[in-house]
C-alpha atoms as one frame of an Amber mdcrd trajectory, in Angstrom:
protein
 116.105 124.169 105.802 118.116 121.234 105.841 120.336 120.387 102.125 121.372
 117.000 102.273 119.145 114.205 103.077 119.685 110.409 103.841 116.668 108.128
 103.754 117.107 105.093 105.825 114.100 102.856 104.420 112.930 102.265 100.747
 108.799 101.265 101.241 106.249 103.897  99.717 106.343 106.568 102.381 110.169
 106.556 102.122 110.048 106.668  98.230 107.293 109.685  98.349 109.546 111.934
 100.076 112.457 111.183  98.025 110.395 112.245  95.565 108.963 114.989  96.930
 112.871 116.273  98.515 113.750 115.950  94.239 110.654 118.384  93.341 112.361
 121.121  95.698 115.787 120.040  94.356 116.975 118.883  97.695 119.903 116.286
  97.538 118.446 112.886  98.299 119.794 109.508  98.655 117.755 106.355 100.112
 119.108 103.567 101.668 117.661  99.872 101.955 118.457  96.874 103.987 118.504
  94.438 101.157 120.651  95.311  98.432 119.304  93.192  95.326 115.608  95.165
  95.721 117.520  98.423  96.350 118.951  98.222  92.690 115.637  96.546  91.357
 114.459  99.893  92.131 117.091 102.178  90.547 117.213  99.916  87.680 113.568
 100.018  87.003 113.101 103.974  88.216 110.118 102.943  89.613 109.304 101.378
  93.679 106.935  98.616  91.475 106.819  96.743  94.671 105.482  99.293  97.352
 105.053 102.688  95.050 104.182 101.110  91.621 102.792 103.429  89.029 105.055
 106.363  89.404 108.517 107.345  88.109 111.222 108.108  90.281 113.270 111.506
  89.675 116.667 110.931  88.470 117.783 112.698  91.073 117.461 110.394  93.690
 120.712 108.258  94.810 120.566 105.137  95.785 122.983 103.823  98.373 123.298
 100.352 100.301 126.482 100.983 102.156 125.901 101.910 105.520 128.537 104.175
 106.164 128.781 106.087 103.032 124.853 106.481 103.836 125.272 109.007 106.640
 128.099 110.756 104.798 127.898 114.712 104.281 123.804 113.813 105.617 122.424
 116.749 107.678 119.031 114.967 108.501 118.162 111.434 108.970 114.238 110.120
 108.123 113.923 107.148 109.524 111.155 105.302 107.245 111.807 101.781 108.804
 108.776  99.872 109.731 108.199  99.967 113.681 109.014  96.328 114.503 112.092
  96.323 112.569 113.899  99.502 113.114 115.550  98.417 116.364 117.655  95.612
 114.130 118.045  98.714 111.117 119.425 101.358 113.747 121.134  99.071 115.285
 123.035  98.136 112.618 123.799 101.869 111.407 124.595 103.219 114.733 128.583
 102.860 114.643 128.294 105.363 110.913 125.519 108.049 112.649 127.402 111.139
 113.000 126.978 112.605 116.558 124.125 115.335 117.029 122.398 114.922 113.653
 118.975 115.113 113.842 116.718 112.076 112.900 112.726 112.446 111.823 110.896
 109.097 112.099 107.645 108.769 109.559 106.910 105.359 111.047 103.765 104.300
 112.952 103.804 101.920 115.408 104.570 100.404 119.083 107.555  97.973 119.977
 106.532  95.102 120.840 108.927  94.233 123.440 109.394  97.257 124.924 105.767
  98.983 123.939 108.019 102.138 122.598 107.234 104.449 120.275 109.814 104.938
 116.767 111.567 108.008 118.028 111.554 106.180 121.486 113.122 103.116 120.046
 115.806 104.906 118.284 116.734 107.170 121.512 116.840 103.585 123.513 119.436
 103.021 120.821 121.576 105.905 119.734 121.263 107.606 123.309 120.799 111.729
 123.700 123.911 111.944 120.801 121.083 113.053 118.097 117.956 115.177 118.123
 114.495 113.404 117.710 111.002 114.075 115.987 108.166 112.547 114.236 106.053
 113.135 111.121 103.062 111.689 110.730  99.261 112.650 109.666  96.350 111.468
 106.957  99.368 111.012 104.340  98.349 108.436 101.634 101.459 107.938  99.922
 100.110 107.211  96.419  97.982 110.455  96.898 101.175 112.349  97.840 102.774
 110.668  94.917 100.235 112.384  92.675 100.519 115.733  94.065  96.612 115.611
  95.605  97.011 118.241  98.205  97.561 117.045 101.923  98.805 117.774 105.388
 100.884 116.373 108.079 102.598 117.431 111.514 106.238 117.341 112.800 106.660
 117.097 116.357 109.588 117.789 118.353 110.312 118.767 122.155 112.766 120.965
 120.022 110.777 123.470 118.446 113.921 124.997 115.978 113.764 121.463 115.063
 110.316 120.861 114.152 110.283 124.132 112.378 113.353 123.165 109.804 111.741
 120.104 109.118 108.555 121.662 108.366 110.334 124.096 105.801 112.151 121.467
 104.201 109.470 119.422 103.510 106.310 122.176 102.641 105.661 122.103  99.015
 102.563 123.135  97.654 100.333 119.972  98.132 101.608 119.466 101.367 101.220
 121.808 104.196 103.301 120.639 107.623 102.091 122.139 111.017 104.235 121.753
 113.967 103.907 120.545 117.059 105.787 120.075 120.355 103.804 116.471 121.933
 105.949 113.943 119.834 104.395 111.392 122.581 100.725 112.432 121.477 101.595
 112.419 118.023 103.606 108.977 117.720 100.598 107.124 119.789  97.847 108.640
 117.438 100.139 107.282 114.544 100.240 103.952 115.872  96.841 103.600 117.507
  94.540 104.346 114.674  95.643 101.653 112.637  94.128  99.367 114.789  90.830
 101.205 114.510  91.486 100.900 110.743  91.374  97.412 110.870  88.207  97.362
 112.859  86.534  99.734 110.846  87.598  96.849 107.434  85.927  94.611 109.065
  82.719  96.868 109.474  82.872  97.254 105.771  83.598  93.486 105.138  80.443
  92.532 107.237  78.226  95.214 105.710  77.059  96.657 109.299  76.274  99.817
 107.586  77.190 103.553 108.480  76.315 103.843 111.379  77.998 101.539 112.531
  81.104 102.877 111.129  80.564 106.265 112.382  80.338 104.820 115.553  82.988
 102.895 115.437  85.640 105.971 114.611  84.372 108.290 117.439  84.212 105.889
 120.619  87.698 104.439 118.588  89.055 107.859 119.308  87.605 108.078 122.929
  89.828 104.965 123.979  92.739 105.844 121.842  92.450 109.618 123.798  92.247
 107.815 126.803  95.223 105.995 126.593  97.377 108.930 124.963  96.661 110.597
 127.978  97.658 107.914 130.249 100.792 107.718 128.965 101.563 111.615 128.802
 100.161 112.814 125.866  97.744 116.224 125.372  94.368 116.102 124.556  94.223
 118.318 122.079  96.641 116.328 119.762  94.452 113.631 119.117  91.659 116.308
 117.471  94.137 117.079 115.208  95.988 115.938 112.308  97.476 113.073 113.921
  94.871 111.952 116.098  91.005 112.483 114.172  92.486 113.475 111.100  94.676
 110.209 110.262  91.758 108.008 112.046  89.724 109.554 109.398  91.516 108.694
 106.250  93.198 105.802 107.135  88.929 104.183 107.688  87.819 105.222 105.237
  89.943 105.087 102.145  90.482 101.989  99.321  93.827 101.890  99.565  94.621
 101.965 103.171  96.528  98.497 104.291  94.675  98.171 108.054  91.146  98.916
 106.480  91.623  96.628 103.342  92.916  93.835 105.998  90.377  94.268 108.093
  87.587  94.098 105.425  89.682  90.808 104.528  88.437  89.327 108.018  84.887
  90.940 107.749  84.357  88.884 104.419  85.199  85.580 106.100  88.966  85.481
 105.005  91.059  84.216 107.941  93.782  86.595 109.515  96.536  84.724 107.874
  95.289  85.082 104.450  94.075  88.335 105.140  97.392  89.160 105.965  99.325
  87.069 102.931  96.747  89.414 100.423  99.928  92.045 100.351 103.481  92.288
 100.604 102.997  95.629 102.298 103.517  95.633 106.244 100.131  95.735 108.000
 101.476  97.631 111.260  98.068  97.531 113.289  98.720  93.942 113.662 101.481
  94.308 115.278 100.151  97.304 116.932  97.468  95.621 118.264  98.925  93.482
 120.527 101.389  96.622 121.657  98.300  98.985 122.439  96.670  95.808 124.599
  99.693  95.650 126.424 100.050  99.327 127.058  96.479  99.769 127.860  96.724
  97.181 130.500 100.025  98.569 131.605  97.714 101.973 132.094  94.778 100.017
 133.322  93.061 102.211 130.258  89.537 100.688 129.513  89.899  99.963 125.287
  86.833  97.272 124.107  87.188  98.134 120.620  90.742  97.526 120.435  90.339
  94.132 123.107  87.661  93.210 120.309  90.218  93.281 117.261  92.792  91.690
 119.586  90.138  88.580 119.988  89.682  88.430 116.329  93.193  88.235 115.395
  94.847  86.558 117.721  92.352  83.965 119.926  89.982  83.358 116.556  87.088
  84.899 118.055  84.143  84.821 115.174  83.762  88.463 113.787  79.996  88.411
 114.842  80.427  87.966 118.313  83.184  90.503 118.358  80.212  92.877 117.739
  77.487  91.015 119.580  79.892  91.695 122.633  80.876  95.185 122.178  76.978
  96.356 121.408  76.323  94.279 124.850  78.634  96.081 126.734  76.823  97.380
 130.255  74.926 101.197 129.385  76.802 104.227 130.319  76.796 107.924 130.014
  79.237 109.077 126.845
């Protein structure tokens, strides 16, 4: 189990496992890119802009310099955003002490480069530290509150994975391992773009049905493309794959559903978008998985059809019109 940990990235998820690192009386400290909010949080004890509601532990430390960051740190959580963590690691890289293992809880695809977060930070730092990924249906707010949950870690190193899982088990959350960090990452990312679709279900009122729908051929082309790109099939049954999709549709407080039932209201994508200050990463996404998919030459109408609506204005109602004209087929 690892006994000193550095948190590069202060949003909710970031926060929760501080938090949660405190409750097992791990040593914690969490680092942000911009200073001022950094000690708006530690003065306040409280994340009010991306956690609000809960106090912070007083043992969390809270440190902006970069190199005093990584000192005496034996793991590394990387809890950057996906389409900003290639300026973050970048920056940190000359301070990362060689062969310390990073775990990224971030969900998304590079635009640029369509790579994954542990992908990104490997095109960055090189084979000089050890990789994985934790993700899963992980509400912060509800991990906040102790509601019990689970997640995976995933790691072509297995010793790896399994630390990680022991450092971070408490007794509302329960980590699995896993050893298809490719599988895992993609599920992660995809099924925010799903989210958004299945918003804007809810927005327009198209019922149940509709929804349920929506979620199962949404994981048939997010499958489809995992295992394009190298990923197993099994993963995306699992915690990651149906059991993320699942949460992240269908609950309140998830960012790509709430955006998405923005649009199905009538509210344009930029005001949609302007509703939070939280980063809505299936917008980004979206265009990454469209890319990919073509790359692949993957077959993805539910993911073309959010693409349309967000980026080429395409009315909401013919998004669907479309998709429920699309030429009969066998399941």
């Amino acid at each position: 189990m690892f006994k000193n940990i550095s948190i590069i990235g202060d949003g909710a998820m970031g926060t929760v496992l501080a938090m949660l690192l405190c409750e097992k009386k791990i040593p914690v400290r969490m680092w942000g890119y911009d200073r001022g909010q950094l000690e708006q949080i530690k003065a306040a004890g409280e994340n009010k802009k991306f956690l609000p509601g809960y106090k912070l532990p007083s043992g969390i430390v809270f440190e902006s310099n970069d190199e005093r960051i990584m000192k005496d740190a034996d793991l590394l959580v990387s809890a950057v955003p996906c389409q900003f963590m290639r300026g973050i690691w970048g920056r940190l890289k000359d301070y990362i002490p060689k062969g310390i293992p990073i775990v990224s809880v971030a969900k998304g695809i590079e635009n640029e480069t369509l790579l994954c977060p542990t992908q990104i930070i490997a095109d960055i730092l090189g084979d000089s530290v050890r990789y994985a990924a934790m993700s899963g249906p992980t509400i912060a707010d509800e991990l906040a509150r102790k509601l019990p949950a689970t997640a995976c870690v995933a790691s072509t190193n297995e010793e790896l994975a399994k630390e990680i899982q022991q450092t971070f088990s408490v007794s509302w959350l329960r980590i699995y391992t896993n050893t298809d960090i490719v599988g895992v990452e993609l599920a992660g990312a995809m099924k925010n773009v799903i989210a958004i679709a299945a918003g804007i279900v809810d927005g327009t009122g198209a019922g149940d049905n509709a929804k349920a729908a929506l979620l199962s051929r949404g994981l048939a082309e997010i499958t489809r493309l995992g295992i394009a790109c190298g990923a197993k099939p099994q993963t995306f049954a699992g915690l990651t794959g149906l059991g993320d999709l699942v949460t992240t549709c269908f609950s309140p407080r998830g960012r790509n559903r709430s955006f998405g039932e923005r649009i199905g209201k009538g509210q344009p994508a930029a005001q949609a978008q302007n509703a939070t200050e939280s980063v809505i990463e299936g917008i980004s996404t979206c265009q990454s998985v469209v890319a990919l998919a073509g790359k692949h030459n993957v077959e993805m109408p539910i993911t073309q059809a959010v693409y349309e609506v967000l980026f080429e204005n395409k009315p909401v109602q013919t998004a669907i019109a479309d998709l429920m004209k699309r030429q009969l087929k066998a399941e």
